[in-house]
Steps between C-alpha positions, in 0.01 A plus 500: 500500500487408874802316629195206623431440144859445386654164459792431694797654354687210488441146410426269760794253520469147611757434768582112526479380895221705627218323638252710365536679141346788311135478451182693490222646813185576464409817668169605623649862519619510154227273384795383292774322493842568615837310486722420729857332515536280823346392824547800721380752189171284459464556899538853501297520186225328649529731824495850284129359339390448868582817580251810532731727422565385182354546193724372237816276474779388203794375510791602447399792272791761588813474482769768695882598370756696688864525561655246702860512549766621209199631308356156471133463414258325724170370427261364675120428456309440812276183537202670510297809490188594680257808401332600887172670527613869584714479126839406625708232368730202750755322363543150691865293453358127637777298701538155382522191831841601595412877558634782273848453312749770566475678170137498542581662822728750326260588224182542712657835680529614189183428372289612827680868478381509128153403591489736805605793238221407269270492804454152485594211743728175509505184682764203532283261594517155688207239473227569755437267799351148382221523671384838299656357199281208495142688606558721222579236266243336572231800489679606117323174398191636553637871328245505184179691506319162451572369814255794660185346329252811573543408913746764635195679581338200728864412574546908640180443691631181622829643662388856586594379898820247543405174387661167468560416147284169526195679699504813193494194226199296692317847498549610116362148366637266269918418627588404229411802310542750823862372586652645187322878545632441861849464364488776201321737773849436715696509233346854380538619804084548575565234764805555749615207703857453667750306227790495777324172610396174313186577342181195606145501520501684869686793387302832575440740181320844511379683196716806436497833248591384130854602520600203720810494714683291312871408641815704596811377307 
């Protein structure tokens, strides 16, 4: 079995006092869902499915033992785990608001040697700037294959030169049913548009190959 089809290897707990507890995402790369235990996770979560690169997600479905000090075992499962498109796995610990705990800090050395032995990769990860965070949010609402309709083709032909958003709607037809292709087309990465500023009707979006850009962590 894959480690993206395993459960998490623990359960979830629920931790009384944080503002946001464990629940489920729906993930357009999965097509699935996947949990996830607190605020930060769910952002990171939602930041793997926007990636390109990736091309499956779990969490928490690996756990890692060694000796610590007087022979002690140590355990410890990362957040999440990402499959990537050339095979490779990356293991992602998610800071919570207060940044990364010291035996978080600890652990993760340990865990990013393991992963680089394996050939794999590891992140200790912060959340991304708000402005990003909330453009992708916003674009994993539109995630689902409905939202495309049948118009990524007119919506390609649309945006084959830089376009404002609102100008590549009016030419497509209908808004209301063109604004949400607009949105899965950024979201998918067939539309690229810059999500280090607040995205509104004037910003400029140019069709782009299928694999998208996506967002650097």
């Amino acid at each position: 079995m894959r480690l993206e089809d395993c459960a998490p290897v623990w359960e979830i707990p629920i931790l009384k006092g944080r503002r946001v507890g464990p629940g489920w995402w729906w993930t357009a790369t999965n097509g699935g869902m996947v949990r996830y235990e607190f605020g930060a996770m769910r952002t990171q979560l939602m930041m793997l499915d926007f990636d390109p690169q990736v091309v499956a997600v779990a969490c928490r479905p690996v756990e890692l033992r060694w000796r610590g000090r007087g022979g002690r075992t140590i355990g410890h499962a990362p957040h999440l785990m990402a499959r990537l498109t050339d095979g490779s796995g990356l293991l992602i610990d998610c800071a919570g608001r207060l940044g990364a705990g010291r035996r978080l800090v600890q652990r993760a050395a340990h865990v990013d040697a393991a992963a680089t032995a394996a050939g794999w990769h590891y992140r200790l990860v912060g959340r991304p700037s708000q402005v990003v965070e909330a453009n992708v949010r916003w674009l994993a609402g539109y995630g689902h294959p409905r939202c495309a309709q049948g118009l990524m083709p007119g919506v390609s032909r649309s945006f084959r030169t830089s376009t404002a958003l609102l100008d590549g709607v009016a030419a497509v037809g209908d808004p209301i049913a063109v604004w949400p292709a607009v949105f899965h087309g950024l979201w998918r990465g067939l539309l690229t548009a810059p999500l280090d500023t607040p995205l509104h009707a004037g910003t400029r979006a140019v069709a782009s190959a299928p694999s998208g850009a996506g967002v650097a962590q």
